[in-house]
C-alpha positions, 0 to 999 in steps of 0.5 A: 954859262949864259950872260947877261945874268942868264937871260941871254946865250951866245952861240955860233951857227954856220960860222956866224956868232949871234946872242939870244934869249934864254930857251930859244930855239936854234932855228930861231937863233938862225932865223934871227942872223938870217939862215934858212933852215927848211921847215914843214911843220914849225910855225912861230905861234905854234908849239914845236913837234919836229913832225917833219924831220926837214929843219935836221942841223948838226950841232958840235958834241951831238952824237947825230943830226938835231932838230932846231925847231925843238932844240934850245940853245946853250951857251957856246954851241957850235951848229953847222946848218949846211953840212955834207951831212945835213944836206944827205939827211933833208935829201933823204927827208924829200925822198920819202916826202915824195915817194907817194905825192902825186906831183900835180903842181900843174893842177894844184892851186898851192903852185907859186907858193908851196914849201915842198915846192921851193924846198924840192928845187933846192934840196931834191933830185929829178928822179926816183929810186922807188918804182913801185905803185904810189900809194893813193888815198881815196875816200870810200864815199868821194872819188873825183879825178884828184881825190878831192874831199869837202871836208867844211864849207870852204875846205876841199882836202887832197890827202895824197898831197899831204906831208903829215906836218900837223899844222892844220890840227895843232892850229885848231886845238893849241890856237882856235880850241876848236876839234872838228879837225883830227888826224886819224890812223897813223904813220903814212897811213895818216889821214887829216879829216874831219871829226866823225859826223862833221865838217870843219866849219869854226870861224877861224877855219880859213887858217888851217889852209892858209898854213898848209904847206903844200896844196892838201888844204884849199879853199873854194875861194881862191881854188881854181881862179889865178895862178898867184904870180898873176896878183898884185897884193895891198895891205889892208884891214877887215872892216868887219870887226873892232878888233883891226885884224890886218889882211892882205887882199891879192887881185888884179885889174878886175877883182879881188880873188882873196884875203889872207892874214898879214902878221901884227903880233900887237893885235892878230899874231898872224890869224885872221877869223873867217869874216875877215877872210871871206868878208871881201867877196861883197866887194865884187858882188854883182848886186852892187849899186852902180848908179844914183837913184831919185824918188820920182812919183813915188818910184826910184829911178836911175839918175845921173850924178849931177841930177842926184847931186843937185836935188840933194843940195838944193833940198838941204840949203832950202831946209837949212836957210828956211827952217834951221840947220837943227832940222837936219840931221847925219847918221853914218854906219861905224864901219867907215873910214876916219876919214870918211867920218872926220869929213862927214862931220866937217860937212854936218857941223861947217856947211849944214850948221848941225850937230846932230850927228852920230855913229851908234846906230845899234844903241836904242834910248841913247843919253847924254850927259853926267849919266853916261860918264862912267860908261863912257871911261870904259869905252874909251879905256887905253886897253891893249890886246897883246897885255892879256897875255900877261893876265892870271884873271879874266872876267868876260861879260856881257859878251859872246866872245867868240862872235864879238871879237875872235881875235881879242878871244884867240889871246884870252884862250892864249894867256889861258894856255899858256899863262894858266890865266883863269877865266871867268866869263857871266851870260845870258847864255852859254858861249862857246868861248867859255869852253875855258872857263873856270866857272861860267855863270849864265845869269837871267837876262837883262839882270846884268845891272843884279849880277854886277852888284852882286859882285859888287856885295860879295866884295864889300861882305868879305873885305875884299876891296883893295885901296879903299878905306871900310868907310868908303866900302860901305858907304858905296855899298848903301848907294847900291841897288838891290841892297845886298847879295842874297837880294841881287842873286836872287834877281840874277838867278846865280847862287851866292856861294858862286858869286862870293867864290868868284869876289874871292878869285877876281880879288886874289889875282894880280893882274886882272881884266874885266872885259865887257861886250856887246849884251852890255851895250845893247842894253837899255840899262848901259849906263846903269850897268857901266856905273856898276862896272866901273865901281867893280873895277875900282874896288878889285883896283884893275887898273886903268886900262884894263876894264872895258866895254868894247867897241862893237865895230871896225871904227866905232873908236875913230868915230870917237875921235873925230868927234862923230857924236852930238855932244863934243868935250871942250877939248875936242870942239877946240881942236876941231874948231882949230882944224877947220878954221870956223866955230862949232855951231852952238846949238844942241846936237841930237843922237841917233834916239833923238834924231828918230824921235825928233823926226816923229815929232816933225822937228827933222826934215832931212836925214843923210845916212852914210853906209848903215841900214837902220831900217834893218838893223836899227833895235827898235823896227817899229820906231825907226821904220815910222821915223824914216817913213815920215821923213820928208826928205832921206838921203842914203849913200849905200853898197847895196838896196837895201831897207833904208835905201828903199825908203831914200829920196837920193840914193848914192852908190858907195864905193867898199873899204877895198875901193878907197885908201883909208883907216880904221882905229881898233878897239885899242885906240890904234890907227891902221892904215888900208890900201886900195886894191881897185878903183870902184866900179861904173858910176860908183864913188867913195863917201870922200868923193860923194860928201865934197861933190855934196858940198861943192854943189852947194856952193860951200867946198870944203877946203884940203885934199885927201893928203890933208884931210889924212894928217888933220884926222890923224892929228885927231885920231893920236892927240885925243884926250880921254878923261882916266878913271878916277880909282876913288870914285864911285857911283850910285846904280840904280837900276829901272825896273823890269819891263813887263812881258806877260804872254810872251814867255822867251827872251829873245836875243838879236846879234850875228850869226858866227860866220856873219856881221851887219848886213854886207856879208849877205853877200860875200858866197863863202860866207853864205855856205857855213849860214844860208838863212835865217832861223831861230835857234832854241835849247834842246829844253825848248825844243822839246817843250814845243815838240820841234825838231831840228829845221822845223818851222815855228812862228815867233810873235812879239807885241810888234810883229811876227816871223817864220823860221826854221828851228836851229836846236844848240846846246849853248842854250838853256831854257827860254832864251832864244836867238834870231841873226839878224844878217838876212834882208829876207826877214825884219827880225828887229820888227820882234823888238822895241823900247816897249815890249823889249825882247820878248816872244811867243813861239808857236810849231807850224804844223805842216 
């Protein structure tokens, strides 16, 4: 029988004893003493289908050979992995594998690194017993040389290559949800394929060839380019999202040639989304800025380092010293190192004087203050992505999931798999991620404020409020606006018997979790939606933790920490005070809203802004791009030209993630480090390089080295004190009313595309074969109404300005919701949106 009260089982394998965890499998109890047992189709996070026959051991009692990678062990079974017998069955397993391969290896791009491959060598024989004809699969539609087939943008399949393991389909239905992959046909007529009428084009698409263990599945990326022996590996992470996905770059002394996963069970398990795959390719982009440019006579031209240099310190000294250090103002991009940003922050508050700093360049109207306090709880709370496999409910809010954070969805889907965890997501629209859903409710834009104190009514109506006296209830309840659910659902367009069923299934869970997203934070009514999030969570008693509005990017959460905002807690100001030897100025910051309207309103002379491109993706085109146009002096230190570097005095050419040692703080509030996989090219340099040359020029050097400012941003990052959520505290929700849009009938959303992020992924050519350009995309509803079909042009006009776009028809859409990426330089889609007007448009058929 097993120990340890049933929770462990000791067993012998190969004459080694070894004790394990109940329902493990043999060749998990292997693995864990270090026996290798060769496999083709198990994978650790996928389920067991011993399609492969190769993991064959013989086990003590059993009649034949078992499968390990489907057999639990038992208390005192006895396995031998390296029988006569079992050395015959993976023999005579390898025969039939290789009856039909091709044996291509000197062609096939999985050389160096294939399983049939190093199984062969150990296992196989030189010669065939079989002499007739190999059995070739060739695509009726795609004969080429190797019987290649596109089957996705990045995706060539090789079917003859292929030994049937499964994988690729199991990872896309168990792990991804996703079904544009299937087998077809059976037995060796097998063929993996796209769906009928498709191609495999999901965001975690690069997974599926990442796990093949042969070459069946490569990638346009990396086919073709380098044997793998030839690269060298850094560890890294993508800085194309907050949920810290961990990759691995391979390259060489010239560039990088791919991104692959690297396994953190505590955040990815091992998968990595197509962002964060391709997402390297700007790096080697020939577009890249190589050299400093100056504004002379009103044209950009080439300049050396020491020229751009000295412009730029002798510009801010003079505005610092002759008008006041408030005069200038630091705008850095949320994808940039701790470092970088702890540095950047030293620079502004020691040598400047200023406090107008910020990271959040994606909000418009921007507050500070007792306001924000319950929003910013949420923020900042101590969530952890591998504690939602432990939850039985999910609210997701606010939030295309799936863009957001895929890495966050792949464990919500995961908890929903295999946890039978009920979700629950609410929208402005339908989103592909809530194909798991219980209920989906999709609630009339901007009415998130109606929805959640809808929720908030149901809870108080039906006594559903955990740890919180009547009296407190209703006293909360009259602090509420609207004023009760009938009222609050009408506004959000959501039934009341939805709503009050959804109270009743949030309250009867155990463990639940509200997650909020990007919808939630581009808002203008944040914070009044942040006070009725944090009553929500209070009265459903989610603990601390476990209701959060998540960071949006790779390091919005290291902004936080080292202090790259305006107004700093005491705390806080302390430690940096104490870091770097001098006070914190004593004058009032100003945040990203501010900054731009201090700078219409003449009291800002210079801006420096650090890898961002506002004049793009800034949520207000016509207010930022007034601002910078006025700005009397702006400097940019960038990757690329782009909207804000054209407009720039100094431009400084930045050097990528993957050209400099760095880190990033996840949404978690967890600090991973990057490796640098090449140096930066030409005249090229890292934000660290380029702030400190900015400082010495000036006569003011900032004190330490990298390995210094590393432990000090360290130190920050690990002793940050966050206020917790007060469980009895509530507060007033009082939403603005409704801004006015008459004659412009669509609510138009603006975000990224699925397989883009910001403004650098324009460049990465993987990326740019699943989305080309721009478009707007509109519900079969809507489409019709305006008699467009698919890729027909229409024109979107707002009370700011006006585009042409292709028409991508969507069925995640209804009504007169419609969305624009806004991820292409070719068109300003934020010119269709501002404070004022908000997000609304006209749309009107181009006839040809």
């Amino acid at each position: 029988m097993a120990e340890n009260g049933g929770n462990t089982v000791t067993l012998t394998i190969d004459g080694r004893q070894v004790t394990v965890p109940k329902g493990t499998t043999v060749l998990e109890a292997a693995q864990s003493i270090g026996i290798d047992i060769p496999t083709f189709c198990w994978h650790p996070k996928l389920d067991s289908i011993g399609a492969c026959r190769m993991c064959l051991v013989d086990i003590e009692k059993m009649p034949k050979p078992a499968v390990s990678c489907a057999t639990e062990v038992a208390q005192g079974m006895v396995v031998s992995t390296t029988s006569d017998r079992i050395v015959a069955a993976r023999k005579g397993v390898l025969e039939f594998l290789l009856l039909n391969h091709p044996l291509d290896c000197p062609t096939c791009d999985k050389g160096g690194e294939c399983d049939l491959q190093d199984i062969t060598f150990k296992y196989g024989t030189d010669k065939s017993r079989f002499a007739f004809p190999k059995l070739r699969i060739i695509d009726e539609h795609t004969k080429t040389t190797f019987d290649d087939k596109r089957i996705g943008p990045e995706i060539i399949r090789n079917m003859n290559r292929c030994v049937t393991c499964f994988k690729c389909v199991r990872f896309n239905k168990e792990i991804a949800g996703e079904y544009d992959l299937g087998a077809y046909q059976r037995a060796n007529h097998t063929v993996i394929d796209a769906a009928p009428g498709e191609q495999v084009d999901n965001i975690y698409s690069g997974n599926v060839v990442e796990i093949c263990p042969v070459g069946a599945l490569t990638n346009t990326d990396w086919r073709y380019k380098v044997r793998v022996w030839l690269t060298k590996q850094a560890d890294s992470i993508s800085p194309h999202d907050a949920d810290g996905q961990n990759i691995k770059l391979w390259y060489d002394h010239r560039r990088i040639f791919r991104a692959t996963s690297r396994r953190n069970d505590a955040v990815d398990e091992g998968w990595i989304c197509d962002l964060a795959r391709y997402g390297y390719q700007f790096i080697d982009s020939p577009d890249r800025l190589m050299s400093p440019l100056i504004k002379r006579q009103g044209r950009q031209v080439a300049a050396t380092w020491a020229e751009a240099l000295e412009l730029v310190a002798r510009r801010f000294r003079d505005i610092r010293d002759k008008k006041g250090s408030v005069c200038i103002a630091g705008l850095s991009g949320g994808n940039q190192s701790a470092e970088t940003m702890a540095l950047f922050n030293r620079f502004f508050r020691t040598v400047l004087r200023s406090n107008s700093v910020d990271y959040r360049l994606d909000y418009i109207d921007l507050k500070d203050g007792e306001i924000t306090e319950a929003y910013n709880c949420l923020y900042t709370a101590p969530f952890q992505i591998a504690e939602l496999e432990q939850a039985d409910a999910a609210l997701v809010f606010a939030s295309n999931f799936i863009k957001e954070h895929p890495i966050v969805n792949l464990r919500l889907r995961k908890a929903v798999r295999k946890s039978k965890a009920r979700l629950f997501t609410a929208n402005p629209v339908e989103t592909k991620s809530a194909d798991i859903s219980v209920d989906e409710l999709i609630y009339r834009p901007d009415t998130e404020t109606a929805f959640v104190v809808a929720l908030l009514h149901a809870l108080i109506d039906q006594r559903l409020y955990k740890n919180c006296p009547d009296g407190r209830a209703m006293e909360l309840q009259s602090r509420l606006s609207p004023s009760s659910l009938t009222e609050a659902a009408g506004i959000c367009g959501i039934e009341v018997e939805r709503i009050s069923s959804l109270a009743r299934q949030l309250a009867s869970a155990q463990n639940p979790f509200i997650l909020a997203g990007d919808y939630l934070t581009a808002s203008t009514q944040r914070y009044q939606i942040g006070n009725a999030l944090y009553n929500l969570a209070n009265l459903l008693g989610v603990p601390d933790g476990k209701a959060i509005i998540l960071a949006s990017h790779a390091d919005s959460i290291g902004a936080e920490r080292v202090g790259l905002r305006p107004a700093l807690s005491a705390d806080l100001a302390g430690r940096l005070a104490e870091a770097w030897k001098e006070p914190i100025p004593d004058s009032t910051g100003l945040n990203t809203s501010q900054i731009f309207r201090a700078i219409l309103d003449e009291e800002i002379d210079a801006v420096m802004i650090l890898g961002a491109n506002p004049a793009m993706r800034y949520p207000d085109g016509p207010f930022v791009n007034a601002a910078l146009d006025k700005l009397d002096f702006l400097v940019v230190a960038d990757l690329f030209e782009t909207a804000t570097t054209a407009k720039a005095d100094v431009v400084f050419p930045l050097a990528g993630w993957a050209e400099q040692d760095g880190s990033f703080v996840n949404l978690e509030g967890r600090q991973q480090r990057f490796q640098r996989a090449l140096p930066p090219k030409a005249e090229i340099k890292t934000g660290l390089e380029i702030i400190r040359e900015i400082a010495e020029t000036m006569g003011e050097p900032l004190a330490g080295d990298d390995a210094a400012l590393r432990n000090e941003t360290e130190r920050l990052v690990s002793s940050w004190v966050r206020r917790p959520r007060v469980m009895d505290k509530f507060y007033d929700v009082k939403p603005a009313p409704p801004v006015g849009h008459e004659g412009y009938p669509y609510r138009l959303l603006v975000g990224n595309d699925l397989h883009h992020v910001g403004y650098l992924t324009e460049h990465c050519p993987s990326l740019i074969r699943f989305t080309r350009e721009p478009y707007v995309e509109l519900s079969p509803s809507l489409a019709a109404r305006l008699g467009v079909d698919e890729a027909a042009l229409v024109r979107v006009e707002s009370t700011t300005g006006r585009l042409v776009l292709p028409v991508r028809i969507s069925e995640q859409f209804d009504g007169d919701v419609v969305f624009i990426p806004n991820n292409f330089a070719a068109v300003e889609v934020n010119t269709l949106v501002s404070r004022d007007g908000g997000g609304w448009v006209k749309i009107e058929r181009l006839d040809e």
